[in-house]
N, C-alpha and C positions, 0 to 999 in steps of 0.2 A: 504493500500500500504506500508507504513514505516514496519510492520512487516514483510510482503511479503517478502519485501525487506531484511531486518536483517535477520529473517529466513533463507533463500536461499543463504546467502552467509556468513552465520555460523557466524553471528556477532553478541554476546551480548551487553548488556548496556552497562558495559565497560569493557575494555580492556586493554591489556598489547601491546604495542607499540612497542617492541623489539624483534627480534626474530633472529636465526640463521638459520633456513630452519627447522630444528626436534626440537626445545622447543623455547618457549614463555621466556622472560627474564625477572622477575620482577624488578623494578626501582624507584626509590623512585622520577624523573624528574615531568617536571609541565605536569600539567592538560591540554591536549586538548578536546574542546567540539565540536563535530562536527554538527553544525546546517546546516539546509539543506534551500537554497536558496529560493528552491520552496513554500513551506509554514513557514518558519521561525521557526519549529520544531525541537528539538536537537532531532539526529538521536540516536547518542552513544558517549562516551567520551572514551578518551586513555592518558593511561598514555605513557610520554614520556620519552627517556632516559637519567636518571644522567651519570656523568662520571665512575661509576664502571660499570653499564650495557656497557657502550660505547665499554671499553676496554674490557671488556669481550668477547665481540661480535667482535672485531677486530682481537684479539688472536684466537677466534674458525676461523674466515678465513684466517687467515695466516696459520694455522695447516691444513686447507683443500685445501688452494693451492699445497701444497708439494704432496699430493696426488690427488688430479684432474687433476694436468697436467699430470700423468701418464697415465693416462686413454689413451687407444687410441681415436682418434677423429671424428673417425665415429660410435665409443659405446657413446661419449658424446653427440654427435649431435641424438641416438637412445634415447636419453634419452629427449632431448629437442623435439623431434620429438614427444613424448609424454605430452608433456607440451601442446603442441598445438593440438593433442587429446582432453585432459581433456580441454583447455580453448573452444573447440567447443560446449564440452557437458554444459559449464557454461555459455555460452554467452549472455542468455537469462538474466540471473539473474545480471552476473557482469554488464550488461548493462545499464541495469536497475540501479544499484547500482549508477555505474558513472552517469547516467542521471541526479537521486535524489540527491546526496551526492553533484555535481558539479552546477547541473542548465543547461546542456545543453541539447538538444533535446534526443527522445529516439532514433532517430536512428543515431544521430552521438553519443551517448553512446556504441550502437550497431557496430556501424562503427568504432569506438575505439577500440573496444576488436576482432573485424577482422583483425583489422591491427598486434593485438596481435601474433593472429594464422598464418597472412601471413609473420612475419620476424621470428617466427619459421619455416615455408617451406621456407623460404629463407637461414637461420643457415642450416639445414640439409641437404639441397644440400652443400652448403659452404666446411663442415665437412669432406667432400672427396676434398675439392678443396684446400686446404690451401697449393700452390703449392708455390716451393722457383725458382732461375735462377740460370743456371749454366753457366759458360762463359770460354773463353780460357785463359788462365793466359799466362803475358807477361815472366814467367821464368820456363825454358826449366823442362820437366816432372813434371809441379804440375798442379793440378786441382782447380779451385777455383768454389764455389757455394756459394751461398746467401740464408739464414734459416731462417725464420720469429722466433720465439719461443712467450711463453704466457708471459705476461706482468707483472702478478701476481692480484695484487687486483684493482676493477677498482670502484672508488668511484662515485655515481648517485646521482646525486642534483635535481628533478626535478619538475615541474610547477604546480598550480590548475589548469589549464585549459586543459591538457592533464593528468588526474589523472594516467593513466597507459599504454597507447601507449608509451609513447617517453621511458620510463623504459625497455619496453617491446625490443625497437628496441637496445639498448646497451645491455642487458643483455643477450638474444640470442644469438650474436655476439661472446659478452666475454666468455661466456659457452663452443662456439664450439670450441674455440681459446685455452681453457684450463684456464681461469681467471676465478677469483670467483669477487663476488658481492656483496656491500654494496650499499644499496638503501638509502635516504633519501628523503622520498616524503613530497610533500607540507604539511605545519599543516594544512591547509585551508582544504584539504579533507583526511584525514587520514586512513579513513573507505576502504576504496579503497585498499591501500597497502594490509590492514591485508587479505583483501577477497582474494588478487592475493597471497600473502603468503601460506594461506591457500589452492590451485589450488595446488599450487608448490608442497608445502610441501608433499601431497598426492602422488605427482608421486616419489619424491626423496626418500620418504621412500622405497616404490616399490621399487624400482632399487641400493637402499643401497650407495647412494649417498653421499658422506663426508659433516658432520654437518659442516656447511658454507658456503658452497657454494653459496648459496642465503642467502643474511642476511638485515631486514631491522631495521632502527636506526629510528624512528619517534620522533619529537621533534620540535623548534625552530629553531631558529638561530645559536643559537650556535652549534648545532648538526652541522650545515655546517663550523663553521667556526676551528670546532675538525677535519674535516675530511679535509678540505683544508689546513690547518697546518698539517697534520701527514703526516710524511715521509714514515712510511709503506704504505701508499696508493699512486703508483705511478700517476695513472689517475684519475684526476677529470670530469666525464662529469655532466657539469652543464647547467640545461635551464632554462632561467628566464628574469628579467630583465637588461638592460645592468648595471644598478648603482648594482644590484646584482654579475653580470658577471665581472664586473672592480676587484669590494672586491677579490672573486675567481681569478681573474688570477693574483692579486700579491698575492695572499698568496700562493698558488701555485707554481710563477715565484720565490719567495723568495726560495725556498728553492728546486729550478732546478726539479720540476715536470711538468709535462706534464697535457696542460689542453683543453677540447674538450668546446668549449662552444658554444651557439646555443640562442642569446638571443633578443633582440627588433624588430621589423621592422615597418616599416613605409613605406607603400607599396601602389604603384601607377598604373593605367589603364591606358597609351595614349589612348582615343579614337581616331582614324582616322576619314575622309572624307569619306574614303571607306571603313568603318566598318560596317558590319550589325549589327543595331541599334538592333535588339530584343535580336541578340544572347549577345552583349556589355553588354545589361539592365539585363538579368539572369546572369551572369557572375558579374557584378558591386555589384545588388543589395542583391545574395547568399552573396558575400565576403565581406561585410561590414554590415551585420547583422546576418550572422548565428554565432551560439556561441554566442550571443550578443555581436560581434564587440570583443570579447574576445580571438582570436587566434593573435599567434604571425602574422602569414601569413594573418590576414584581411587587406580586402581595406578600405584605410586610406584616397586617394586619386581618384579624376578622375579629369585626364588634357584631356578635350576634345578641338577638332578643330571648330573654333568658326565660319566656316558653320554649322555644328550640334550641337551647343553647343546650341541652344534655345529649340529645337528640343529633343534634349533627354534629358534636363534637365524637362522636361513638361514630359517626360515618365517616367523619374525616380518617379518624385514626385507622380504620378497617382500610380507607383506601390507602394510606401511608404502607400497609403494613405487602401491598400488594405493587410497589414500586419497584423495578428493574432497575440498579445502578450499575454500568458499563460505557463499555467502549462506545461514543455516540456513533460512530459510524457503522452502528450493528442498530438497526432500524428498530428491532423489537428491546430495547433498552430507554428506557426513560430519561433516565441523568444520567449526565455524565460528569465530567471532573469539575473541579474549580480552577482556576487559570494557571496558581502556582505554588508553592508554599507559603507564601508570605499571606495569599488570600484562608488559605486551609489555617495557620494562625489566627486571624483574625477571626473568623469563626468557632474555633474554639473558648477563645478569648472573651466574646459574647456569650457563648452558654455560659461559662465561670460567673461571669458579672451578673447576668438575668439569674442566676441560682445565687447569688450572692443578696441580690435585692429580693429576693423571696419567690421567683419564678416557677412554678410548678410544672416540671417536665411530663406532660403525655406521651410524647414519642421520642423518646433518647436520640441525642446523637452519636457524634465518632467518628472517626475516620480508619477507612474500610483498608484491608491490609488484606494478602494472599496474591493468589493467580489472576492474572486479569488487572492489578489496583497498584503496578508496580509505581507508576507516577509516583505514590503518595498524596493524589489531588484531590481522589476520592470518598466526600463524605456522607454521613445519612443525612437526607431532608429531617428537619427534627421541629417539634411544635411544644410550646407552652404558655400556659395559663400565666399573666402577666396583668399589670396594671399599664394603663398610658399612662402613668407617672415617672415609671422606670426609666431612670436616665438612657441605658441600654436601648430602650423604646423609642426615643428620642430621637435617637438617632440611625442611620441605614447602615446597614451591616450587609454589603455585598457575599450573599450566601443564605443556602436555603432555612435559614430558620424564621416559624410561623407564630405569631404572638396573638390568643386568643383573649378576650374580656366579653362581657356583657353590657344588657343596658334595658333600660325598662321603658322609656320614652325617644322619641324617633330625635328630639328637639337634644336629648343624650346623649344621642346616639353621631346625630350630624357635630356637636360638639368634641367627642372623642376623634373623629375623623380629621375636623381642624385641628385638633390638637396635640402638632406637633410642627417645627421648624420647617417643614417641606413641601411642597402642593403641588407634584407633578399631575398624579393619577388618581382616582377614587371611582368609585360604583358603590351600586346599591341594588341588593337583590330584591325585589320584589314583586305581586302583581296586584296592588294597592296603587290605583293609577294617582291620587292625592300623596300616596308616598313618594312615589315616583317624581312627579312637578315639586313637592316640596324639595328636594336634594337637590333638583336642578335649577331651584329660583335663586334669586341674591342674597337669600337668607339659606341657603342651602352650602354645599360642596364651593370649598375656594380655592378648586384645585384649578389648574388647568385645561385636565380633562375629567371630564364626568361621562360616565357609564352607566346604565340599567340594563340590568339580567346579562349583561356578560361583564370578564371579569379587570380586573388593573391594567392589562399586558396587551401589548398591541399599538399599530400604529397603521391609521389610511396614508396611501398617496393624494394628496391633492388638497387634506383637511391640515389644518395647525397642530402641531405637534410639539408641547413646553408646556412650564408650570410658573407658577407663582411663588412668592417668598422664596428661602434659600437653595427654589428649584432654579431662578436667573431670573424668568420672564421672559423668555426667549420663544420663538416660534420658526419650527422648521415642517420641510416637506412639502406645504402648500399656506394657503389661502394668503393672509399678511405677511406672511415669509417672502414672497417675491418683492415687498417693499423693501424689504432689509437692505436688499442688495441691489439698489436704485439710490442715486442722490436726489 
């Protein structure tokens, strides 16, 4: 499989980490190794980039904005529309890739690089629509109109856990809009960029696309904290953690840039009285263990109604107890690993604390050891009886652990929900259609996004995708997200 793998998505042992869209950048930056979750394997190593690649690579996209906005906008979006051509004939393999390289299942590997090809059909319709308003002017014979124009360079920060979705939906965007692109993707999975580079690259040649236009910068930290400092790059979109998102929006705020950011959540289910319990338990127990509790959007949370709080707390644990943990790229496997050790720490580190604050464990956790678990990345989904007071609670613990409470009034129940630092995602299960408009009015859910009858986890092409409070406020994928990246 590991060569399969490398093979099919044009990846040697190692690698140059920097690119412009038509050449590779050599750089003398540190050593990324990219070990692969699932069997604890180094896939392939990349070199990252020092500050002369950096600049190099920032100069070739400033030199290719001046000419890409020229393009007209429906030849740019013919071009993008090609992108997502070529990512359909690659899917198989980049899927694969993210599967390996990341640790998540094979088919939300697969479902990653759809979402690739669906915010490209979403860009290409766009590319005709980048429509401006024209209105009456209060002074006798002038016409006034309102023109979006392109932004210039739009700087991408983005996550291990979505190694190339979330890149996929800004950069689309930015392309049809006339912006060019500097990517800097997680080190944690590096392998990933160079593969979607390499897609790119192939069509950009084709079409004689300006060296720039796509360009990614792989590295470290400091990689992000070059590109949040520079002035030539007006937009930063960053996703990550909020203590990541804080650093980006002053360094940013310092110097009157514009910053998109899209980062924690800590994300809660009301169950209702009048929730259908099976539909609730597939909804609950998808978003708080696929990805191994590893999306920003997982359920962190169920505040159920303490009629059915005995009730489906006994079905949860019945379905827990019938989870497959493996290799994700073994389709009849549930979960699979967590990204690394440092993540498998922190996760233990939370059970300790939620048992230290008085947590009552229903489903143990641990990390899974023998044949099949050599990574060490592998641990149980685990659930406990918890207060939202819990500091631990407070906070997002990337990893599958599930925090249950009750609550006896709905008005309780949407207070637990707000109540805590993050507002990405929330839902509400029920078929009490006054319950349902209450969660979703302005006295309801101050998340971001709000759901009934399905569950935290998920994201449309073409709808807003961000949260509120220490989630950023940010909005990606669609609807006011294509303002972002418009002056």
């Amino acid at each position: 499989m590991l060569y399969e793998i490398s093979y099919s998505t044009k990846i040697n042992k190692t690698n140059n980490g920097v690119s412009t869209g038509l050449q590779w950048i050599k750089s003398k930056g540190e050593k990324l190794n990219s070990y692969s979750p699932v069997d604890g394997k180094l896939i392939a190593s990349v070199t990252g980039a020092d500050k002369k690649a950096y600049e190099f690579t920032i100069a070739k996209a400033q030199a290719a904005f001046a000419e890409w906005r020229q393009w007209p906008a429906p030849k740019r979006g013919e071009v993008v529309r090609q992108v997502g051509e070529e990512l359909r004939k690659n899917k198989q393999a980049l899927g694969q890739l993210v599967s390996y390289e990341m640790g998540k299942s094979l088919q939300e590997g697969l479902g990653e690089v759809q979402e690739m090809i669906d915010i490209c059909d979403f860009a290409v319709g766009l590319s005709r629509q980048l429509h401006g308003l024209t209105m009456h002017s209060e002074r006798p014979g002038h016409r006034m109109y309102e023109q979006y124009h392109p932004l210039g360079m739009v700087g991408i920060i983005s996550a291990f856990n979505f190694p190339v979705a979330v890149w996929s939906w800004n950069a689309a965007l930015a392309w049809v809009c006339g912006d060019v692109c500097v990517w800097k993707p997680s080190e944690k999975v590096p392998l990933c960029s160079i593969a979607c580079q390499n897609i790119i690259q192939s069509v950009f040649k084709k079409n004689n696309v300006p060296e720039g236009v796509s360009c990614i910068i792989n590295g470290g930290r400091e990689v992000g904290e070059w590109m949040s400092s520079d002035t030539r790059i007006p937009l930063i979109s960053a996703t990550g953690s909020t203590r990541m998102g804080k650093a980006v929006g002053k360094a940013v705020g310092e110097r009157l840039g514009r910053s998109l950011l899209e980062l924690g959540g800590n994300n809660a289910i009301i169950i209702t009285k009048d929730a259908d319990l099976d539909m609730a338990l597939i909804g609950a127990a998808f978003g708080a263990v696929g990805t191994a509790g590893q999306r920003c959007t997982s359920t962190r949370r169920l505040i159920i109604h303490e009629s059915v709080y005995n009730k489906f707390k006994e079905k949860l644990a019945n379905a827990y107890k019938q989870l497959k943990i493996g290799n994700p790229l073994n389709e009849k496997n549930h979960v699979g690993p967590l990204i690394d050790k440092d993540a498998v720490n922190m996760y233990l580190s939370a059970i300790e604390k939620c048992k230290a604050e008085g947590g009552k464990f229903l489903v143990e956790g641990g990390i899974l050891k023998g044949k099949g678990y050599e990574s060490g990345c592998y641990v149980k989904p685990c659930i406990a009886e918890a207060k939202n007071s819990f500091e631990i609670v407070q906070h997002e613990t990337f990893a599958p652990i599930l925090y249950l409470m009750k609550y006896k009034t709905l008005d309780e129940a949407i207070a637990l929900q707000n109540g805590v630092p993050q507002g990405l995602s929330s839902a509400i299960m029920t078929n009490n259609l006054k319950e349902a408009e209450a969660f979703l009015s302005q006295n309801g859910s101050d998340c971001g996004i709000a759901n009934v009858n399905i569950g935290t986890s998920g994201a449309e092409i073409g709808g807003a995708f961000g949260g509120e409070k220490e989630t950023g406020g940010g909005r990606e994928s669609g609807s006011d997200a294509l303002e972002s990246i418009y002056a």
